[in-house]
C-alpha positions in Angstrom: 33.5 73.8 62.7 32.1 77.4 62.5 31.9 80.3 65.3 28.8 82.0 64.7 28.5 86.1 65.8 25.1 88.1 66.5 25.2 90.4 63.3 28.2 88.6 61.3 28.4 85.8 59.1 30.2 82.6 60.5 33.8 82.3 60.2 35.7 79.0 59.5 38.3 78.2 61.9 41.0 75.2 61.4 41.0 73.6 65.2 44.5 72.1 64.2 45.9 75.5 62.9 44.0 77.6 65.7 45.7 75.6 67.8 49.4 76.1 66.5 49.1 79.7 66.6 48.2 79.9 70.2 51.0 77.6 70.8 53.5 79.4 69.0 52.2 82.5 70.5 53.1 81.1 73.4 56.7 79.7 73.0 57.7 83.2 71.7 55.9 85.1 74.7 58.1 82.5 77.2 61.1 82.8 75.4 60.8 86.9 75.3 60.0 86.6 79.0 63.1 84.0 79.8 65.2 86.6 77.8 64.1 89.7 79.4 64.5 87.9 82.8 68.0 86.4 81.9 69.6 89.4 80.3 68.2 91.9 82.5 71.1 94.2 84.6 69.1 93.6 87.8 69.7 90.1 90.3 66.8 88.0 89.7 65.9 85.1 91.8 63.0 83.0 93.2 63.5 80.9 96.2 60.3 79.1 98.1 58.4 79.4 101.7 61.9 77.5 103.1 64.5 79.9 101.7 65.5 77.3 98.9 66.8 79.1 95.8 64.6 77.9 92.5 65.8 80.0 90.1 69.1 82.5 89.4 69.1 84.7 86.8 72.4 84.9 84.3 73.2 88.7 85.8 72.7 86.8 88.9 75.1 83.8 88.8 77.8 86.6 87.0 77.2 89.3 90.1 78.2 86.4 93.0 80.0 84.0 91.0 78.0 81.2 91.1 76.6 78.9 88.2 72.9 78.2 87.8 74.0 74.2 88.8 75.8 75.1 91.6 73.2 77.5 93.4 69.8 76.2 92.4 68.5 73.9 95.2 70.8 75.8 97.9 69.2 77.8 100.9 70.1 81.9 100.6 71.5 81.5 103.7 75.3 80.6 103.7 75.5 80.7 99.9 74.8 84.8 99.0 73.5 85.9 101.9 76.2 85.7 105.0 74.8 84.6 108.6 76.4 87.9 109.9 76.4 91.4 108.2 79.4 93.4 108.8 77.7 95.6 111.2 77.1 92.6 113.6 73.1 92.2 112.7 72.0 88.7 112.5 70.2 88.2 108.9 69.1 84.6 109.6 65.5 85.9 111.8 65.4 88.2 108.8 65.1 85.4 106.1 63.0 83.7 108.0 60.4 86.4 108.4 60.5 87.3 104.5 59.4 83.5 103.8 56.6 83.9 106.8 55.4 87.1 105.8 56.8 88.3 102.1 54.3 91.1 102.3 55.7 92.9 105.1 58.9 92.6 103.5 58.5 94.2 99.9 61.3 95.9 100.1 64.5 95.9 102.1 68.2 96.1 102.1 71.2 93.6 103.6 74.7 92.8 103.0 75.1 89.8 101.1 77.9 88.5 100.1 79.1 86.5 96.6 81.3 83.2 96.1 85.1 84.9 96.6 83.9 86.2 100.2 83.1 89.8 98.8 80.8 91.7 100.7 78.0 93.7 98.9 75.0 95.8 100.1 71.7 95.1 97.8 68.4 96.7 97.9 65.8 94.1 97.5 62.1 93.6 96.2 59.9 90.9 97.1 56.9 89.9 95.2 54.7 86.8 96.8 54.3 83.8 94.7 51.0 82.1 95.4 49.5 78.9 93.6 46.6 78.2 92.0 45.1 78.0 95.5 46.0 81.1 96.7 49.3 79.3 98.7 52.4 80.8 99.0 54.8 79.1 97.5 57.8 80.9 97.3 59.1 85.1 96.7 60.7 86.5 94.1 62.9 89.0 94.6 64.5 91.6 92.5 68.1 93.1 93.7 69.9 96.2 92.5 73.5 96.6 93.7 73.9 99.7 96.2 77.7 98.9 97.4 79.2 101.7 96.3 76.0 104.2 97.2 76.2 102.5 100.8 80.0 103.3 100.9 79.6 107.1 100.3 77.2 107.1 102.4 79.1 105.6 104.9 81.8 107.8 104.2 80.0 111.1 105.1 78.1 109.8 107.9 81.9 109.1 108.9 83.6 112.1 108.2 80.7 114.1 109.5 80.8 112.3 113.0 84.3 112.5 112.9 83.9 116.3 112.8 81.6 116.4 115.4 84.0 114.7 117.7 87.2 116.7 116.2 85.0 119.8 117.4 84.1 118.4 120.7 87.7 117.1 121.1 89.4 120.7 120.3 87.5 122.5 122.5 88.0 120.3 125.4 91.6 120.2 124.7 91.1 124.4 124.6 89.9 124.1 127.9 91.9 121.7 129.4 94.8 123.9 128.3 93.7 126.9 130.3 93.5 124.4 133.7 96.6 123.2 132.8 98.5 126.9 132.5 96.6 127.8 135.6 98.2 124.9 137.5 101.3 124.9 136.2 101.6 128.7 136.5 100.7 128.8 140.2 103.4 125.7 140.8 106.1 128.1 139.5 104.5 130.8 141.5 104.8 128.2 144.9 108.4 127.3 143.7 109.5 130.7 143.2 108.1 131.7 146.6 109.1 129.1 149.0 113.1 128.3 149.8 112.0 124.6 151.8 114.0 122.2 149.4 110.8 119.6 149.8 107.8 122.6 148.6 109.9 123.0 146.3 110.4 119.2 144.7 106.4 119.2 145.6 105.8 121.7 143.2 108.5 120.4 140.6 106.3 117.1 140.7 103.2 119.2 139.5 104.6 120.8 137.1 105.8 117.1 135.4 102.1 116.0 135.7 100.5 119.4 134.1 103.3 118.4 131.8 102.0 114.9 131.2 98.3 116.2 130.6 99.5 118.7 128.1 100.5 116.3 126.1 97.2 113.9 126.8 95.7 117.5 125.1 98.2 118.1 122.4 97.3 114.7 121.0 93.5 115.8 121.4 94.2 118.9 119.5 96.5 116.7 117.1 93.2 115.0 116.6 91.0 117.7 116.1 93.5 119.4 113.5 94.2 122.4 116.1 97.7 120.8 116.8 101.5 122.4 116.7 102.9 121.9 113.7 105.5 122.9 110.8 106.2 121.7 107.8 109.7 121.8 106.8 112.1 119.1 104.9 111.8 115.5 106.1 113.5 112.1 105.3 111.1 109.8 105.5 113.2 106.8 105.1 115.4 108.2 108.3 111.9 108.5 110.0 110.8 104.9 109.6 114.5 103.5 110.3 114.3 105.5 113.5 111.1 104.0 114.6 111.7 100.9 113.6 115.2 101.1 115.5 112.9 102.2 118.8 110.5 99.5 118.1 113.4 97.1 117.8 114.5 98.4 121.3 111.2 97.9 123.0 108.9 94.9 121.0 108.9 90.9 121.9 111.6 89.7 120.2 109.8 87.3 118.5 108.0 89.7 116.5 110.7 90.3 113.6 110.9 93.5 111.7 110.9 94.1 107.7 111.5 96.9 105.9 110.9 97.4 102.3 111.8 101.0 101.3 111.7 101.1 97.9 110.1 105.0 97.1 113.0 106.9 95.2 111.8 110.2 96.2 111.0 110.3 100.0 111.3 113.8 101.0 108.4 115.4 101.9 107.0 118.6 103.4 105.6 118.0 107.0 106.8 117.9 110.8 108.9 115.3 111.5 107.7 114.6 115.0 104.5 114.4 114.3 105.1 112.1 111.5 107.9 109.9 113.6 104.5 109.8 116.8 102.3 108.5 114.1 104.0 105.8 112.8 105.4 104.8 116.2 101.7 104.8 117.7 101.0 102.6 114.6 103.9 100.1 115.1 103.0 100.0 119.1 99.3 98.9 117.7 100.7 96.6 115.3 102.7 95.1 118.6 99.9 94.4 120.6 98.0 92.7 117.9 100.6 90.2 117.9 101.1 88.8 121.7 102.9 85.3 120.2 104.9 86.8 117.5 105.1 88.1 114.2 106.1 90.2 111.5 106.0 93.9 111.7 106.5 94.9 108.0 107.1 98.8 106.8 107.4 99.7 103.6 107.4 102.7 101.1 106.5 103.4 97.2 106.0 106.4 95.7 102.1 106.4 93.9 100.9 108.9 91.0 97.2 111.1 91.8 95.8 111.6 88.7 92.7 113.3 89.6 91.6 114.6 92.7 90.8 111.0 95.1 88.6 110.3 98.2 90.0 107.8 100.4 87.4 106.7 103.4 86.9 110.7 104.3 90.3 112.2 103.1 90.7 114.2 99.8 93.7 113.6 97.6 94.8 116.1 95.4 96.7 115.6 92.0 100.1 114.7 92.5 102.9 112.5 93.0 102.9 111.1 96.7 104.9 108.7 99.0 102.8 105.6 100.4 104.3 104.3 103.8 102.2 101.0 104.4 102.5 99.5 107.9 101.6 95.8 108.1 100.9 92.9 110.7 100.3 89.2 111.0 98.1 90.4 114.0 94.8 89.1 115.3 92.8 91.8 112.8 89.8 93.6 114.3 86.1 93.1 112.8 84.6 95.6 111.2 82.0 97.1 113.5 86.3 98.1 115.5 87.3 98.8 112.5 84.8 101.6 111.6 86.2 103.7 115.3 89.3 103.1 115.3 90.3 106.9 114.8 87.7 108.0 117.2 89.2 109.5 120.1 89.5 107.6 123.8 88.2 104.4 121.9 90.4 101.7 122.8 89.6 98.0 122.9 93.0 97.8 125.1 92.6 96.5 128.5 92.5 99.3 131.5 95.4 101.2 132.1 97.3 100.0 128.7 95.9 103.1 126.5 94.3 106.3 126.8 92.7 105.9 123.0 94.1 108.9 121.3 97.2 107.3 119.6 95.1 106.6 116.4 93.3 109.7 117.0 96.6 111.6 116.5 97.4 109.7 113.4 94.0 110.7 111.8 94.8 114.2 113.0 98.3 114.7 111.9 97.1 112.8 108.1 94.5 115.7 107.6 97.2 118.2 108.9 99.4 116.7 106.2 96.7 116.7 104.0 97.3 113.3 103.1 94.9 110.4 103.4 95.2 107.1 105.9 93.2 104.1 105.0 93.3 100.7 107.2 92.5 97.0 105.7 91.6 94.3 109.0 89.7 90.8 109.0 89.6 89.2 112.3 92.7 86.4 112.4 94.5 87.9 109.5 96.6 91.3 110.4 95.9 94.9 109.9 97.4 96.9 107.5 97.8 101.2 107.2 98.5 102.6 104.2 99.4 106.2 105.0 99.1 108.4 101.3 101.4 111.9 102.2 101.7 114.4 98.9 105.7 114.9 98.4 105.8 119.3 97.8 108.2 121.2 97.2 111.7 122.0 100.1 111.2 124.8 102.1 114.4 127.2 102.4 115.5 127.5 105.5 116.2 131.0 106.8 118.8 132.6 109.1 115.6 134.1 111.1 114.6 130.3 111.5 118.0 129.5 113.1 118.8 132.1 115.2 118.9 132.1 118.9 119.5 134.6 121.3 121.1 135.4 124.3 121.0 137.7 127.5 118.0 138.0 129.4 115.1 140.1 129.0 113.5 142.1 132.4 111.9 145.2 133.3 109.3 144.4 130.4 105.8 146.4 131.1 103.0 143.8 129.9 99.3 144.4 129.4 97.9 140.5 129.7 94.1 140.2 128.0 92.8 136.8 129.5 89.5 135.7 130.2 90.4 133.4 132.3 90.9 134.3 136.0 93.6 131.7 136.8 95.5 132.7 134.0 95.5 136.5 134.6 96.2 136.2 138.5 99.0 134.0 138.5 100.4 136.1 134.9 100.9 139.4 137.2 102.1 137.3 140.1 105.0 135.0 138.2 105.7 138.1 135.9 105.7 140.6 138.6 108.3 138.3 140.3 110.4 138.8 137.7 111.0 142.3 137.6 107.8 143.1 134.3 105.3 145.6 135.3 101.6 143.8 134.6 98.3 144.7 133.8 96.0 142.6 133.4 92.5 142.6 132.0 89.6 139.9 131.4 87.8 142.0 128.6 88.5 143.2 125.3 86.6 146.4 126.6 88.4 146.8 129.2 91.9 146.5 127.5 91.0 149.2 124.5 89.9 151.5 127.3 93.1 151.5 129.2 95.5 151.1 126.1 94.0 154.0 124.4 95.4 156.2 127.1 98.6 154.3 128.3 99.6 152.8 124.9 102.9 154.4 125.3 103.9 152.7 128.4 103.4 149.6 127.5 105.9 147.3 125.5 104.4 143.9 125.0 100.8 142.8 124.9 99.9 139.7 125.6 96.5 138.7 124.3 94.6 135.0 124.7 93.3 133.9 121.2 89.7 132.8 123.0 87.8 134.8 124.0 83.8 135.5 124.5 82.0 138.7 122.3 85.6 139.5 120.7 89.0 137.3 120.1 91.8 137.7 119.8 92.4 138.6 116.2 89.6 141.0 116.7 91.2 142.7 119.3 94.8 142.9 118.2 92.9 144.8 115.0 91.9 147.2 117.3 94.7 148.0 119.3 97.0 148.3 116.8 94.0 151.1 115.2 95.3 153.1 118.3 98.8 152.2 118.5 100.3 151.0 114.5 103.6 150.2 116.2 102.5 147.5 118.7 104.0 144.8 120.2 102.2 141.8 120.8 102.4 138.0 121.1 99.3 135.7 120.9 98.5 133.0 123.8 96.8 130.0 122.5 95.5 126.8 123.5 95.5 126.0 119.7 98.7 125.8 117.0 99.8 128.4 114.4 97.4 127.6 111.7 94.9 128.9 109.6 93.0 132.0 111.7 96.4 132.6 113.8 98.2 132.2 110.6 96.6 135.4 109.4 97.0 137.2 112.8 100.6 137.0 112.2 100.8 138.5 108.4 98.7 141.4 110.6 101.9 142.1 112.1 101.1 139.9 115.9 105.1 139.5 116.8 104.9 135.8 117.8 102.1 132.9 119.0 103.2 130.7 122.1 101.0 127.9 123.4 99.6 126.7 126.0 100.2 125.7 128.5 103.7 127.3 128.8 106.5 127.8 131.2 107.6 131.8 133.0 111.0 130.3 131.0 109.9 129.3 127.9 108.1 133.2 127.7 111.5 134.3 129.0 113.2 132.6 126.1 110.9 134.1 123.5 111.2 137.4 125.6 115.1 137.5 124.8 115.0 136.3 121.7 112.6 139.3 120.0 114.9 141.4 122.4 117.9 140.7 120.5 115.9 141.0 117.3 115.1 144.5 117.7 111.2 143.4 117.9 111.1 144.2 122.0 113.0 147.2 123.2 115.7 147.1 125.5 114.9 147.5 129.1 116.8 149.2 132.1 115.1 147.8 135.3 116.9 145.8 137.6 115.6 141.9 138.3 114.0 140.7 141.1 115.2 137.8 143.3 113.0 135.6 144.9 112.1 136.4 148.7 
């Protein structure tokens, strides 16, 4: 047989051996194809029109765990793809409109989920498969894993909503404060007035409410990082025997208590109530998830940082650090509860059994600690917190720290800077009642005008921290341009911490916070009296009229 070409001379072709090399050419272009396909780092599958797998790549039976017998001939649904993702979508409807209409679906991304029950997040590409005909006959579909993408993502959309609502939280809880000192301030104001023994009870009752919804605010501030602190020397082994002892005191007895305290160096630097409220809120949690019974476990290890770690939206720094893991054999939460559990006022607790800012303080007072709080649930099979705090160095206590002081301070002449009107009116009223001389002033104008000229008479300044066009570290800068030796104390709805921290290396005497009792002023009053920070005064006390 010859092939003859226009121009060229006919060349001889052997049909048999023609036909060899085509085949050959063939078997190696499969077997490169099968090879590329098999060894490629990307999950490879085809599956036809009824969602029936065909084919599973080796990088795809090795990501979910399943061998090319045990998958081939199975529907994606139920095998790597879960009926359910995490989030609470239904993915069946979406399976069923890739094998209707591939095209539209060229590209999307679900959870899917491999043999052991892991959940993973993939980012899929369809390609049709059409016969001969033009039919479709099946898609394949190309994945790429995007778990640990999806979780940083997750992470900051997290910790970025969390600071939203830490914002929105603190100043609410700013506000609410003010109220609250207005209210509680005019109750004294109504007690100290009236001699009828029932006004008087009256006004004792409002005072323990405004007390109540103080601390409803201190756990919002808590939340919101603005909370009252200090960090000094605590045994946290005494903390979690003490909680458990209340818990003991208080739970069903048939849930039964453990603990496993087996961290050899368990002092840390933080604030001991804050720490003891934390893991009491989480044992109280841990209670409720348990209605029939259970165990309640608590335990501690110390754990090594080696490099600076993220845990959900928490930084770690280097360093050794004390884990305190808090455990249940509760009813678990799913995970679309899980994700907002911190949130504040979020509560899946029936009416009246829980404001929602427990777990809000806990997420608070971890930052505050700068630690890191990380929480493991699956519906019908317990929660558990593990609760990362770094272990620092003992602060020294100091004498000034411990020293109390007696006799009573009067006759004090105070200039109080408040925006709020409450606040200043009933200031100069309570004060005044007391024997201090009181000015009062709802501007930072206003108060440099008249200290520039009456500096000298004045002994304390009293200054809000809030304040519109200029705060309060603003305007303590100024007045003590005028006067270097003055005396002031900052009012606050927030805690000593970072900006107020600074205020007080300026030379501010002392921060008290709102909302606070004419006695608890009083006590500070006396106490930087018998300091030397107040002067001594001479005018007689007032009594009630």
């Amino acid at each position: 047989m010859t092939i003859k070409d226009q121009g060229k001379p006919a060349l001889p072709v052997d049909v048999n051996g023609e036909t060899r090399v085509i085949y050959e050419a063939l078997r190696k272009s499969e077997e490169r194809y099968r090879e590329l396909v098999e060894h490629a780092n990307s999950i490879i599958l085809r599956w036809d029109r009824n969602g029936f797998i065909t084919f599973f790549n080796e990088y795809a039976q090795q990501f979910f765990g399943y061998s090319e017998r045990e998958i081939i001939g199975r529907h994606v649904v139920g095998t790597i793809v879960p009926e359910n993702e995490s989030t609470g979508r239904d993915l069946r409807p979406l399976m069923d409109e890739i094998c209707r209409d591939p095209e539209a679906h060229r590209y999307n991304i679900n959870e899917n989920v491999t043999r052991s029950g892991k959940r993973v997040w993939i980012a899929w590409t369809n390609k049709v498969l059409k016969d001969d005909d033009g039919n479709l006959v099946g898609v394949l579909s190309i994945g790429s894993d995007i778990t640990k993408q999806r979780r940083l993502e997750e992470e900051l959309r997290q910790a970025q909503k969390m600071q939203a609502i830490g914002e929105l939280a603190g100043g609410i809880a700013h506000d609410f404060n003010n109220m609250i000192h207005g209210i509680s301030g005019y109750a004294e104001v109504i007690r100290e007035l009236s001699d009828h023994p029932q006004v008087g009870e009256y006004a004792t009752h409002i005072l323990t409410t405004a007390q109540h919804a103080a601390e409803l605010t201190q756990q919002l501030l808590t939340f919101a990082r603005k909370g009252k602190y200090q960090l000094r020397e605590c045994n946290t082994h005494e903390i979690i025997r003490d909680v458990c002892a209340m818990l003991a005191r208080t739970i069903d007895r048939r849930i039964i208590i453990e603990q496993n305290l087996l961290a050899s160096r368990y002092h840390i630097l933080g604030d001991t109530a804050q720490l003891k409220s934390a893991l009491l809120n989480l044992g109280i949690n841990a209670k409720d998830a348990m209605p029939d019974g259970g165990m309640l476990r608590l335990s501690s290890r110390n754990v090594e940082i080696e490099s600076p770690t993220t845990i959900s939206e928490f930084e770690l720094q280097p360093g050794p650090h004390l884990q305190i893991t808090i455990s249940d054999d509760g009813t678990g939460m799913p995970e679309s509860v899980r994700q907002r559990i911190f949130e504040p006022f979020f509560t899946t607790k029936d009416s009246g059994r829980g404001a929602g800012l427990g777990l809000a303080a806990v997420y608070g007072m971890t930052h505050m600690h700068q630690g890191a709080i990380r929480c493991h649930s699956m519906e019908g099979q317990g929660s558990s917190f593990d609760l990362f705090l770094p272990i620092g160095q003992v602060e020294e206590k100091t004498e000034g720290q411990t020293r109390h002081a007696t006799g009573r301070s009067k006759g004090i002449r105070i200039m109080v800077v408040d925006d709020e009107p409450m606040v200043r009116n009933y200031s100069k009223a309570l004060f005044e009642m007391h024997g201090h001389r009181v000015w009062a002033f709802d501007s930072a104008e206003t108060a440099i005008a008249f200290y520039r000229g009456n500096y000298r008479e004045i002994d304390l300044v009293l200054l809000d921290m809030i304040m519109p066009k200029m705060d309060g570290q603003q305007l303590f800068s100024l007045l003590k341009a005028i006067n270097p030796d003055i005396n002031a104390i900052l009012s606050t709805g927030y805690s000593v911490e970072s900006k107020i921290e600074s205020i007080l290396q300026d030379g501010i005497l002392e921060c008290i916070r709102k909302p606070f009792t004419y006695d608890q002023l009083e006590s500070l009053l006396k106490r930087l009296t018998a300091e030397g920070r107040l002067p001594k005064q001479q005018a007689p006390e007032t009594h009630k009229p």
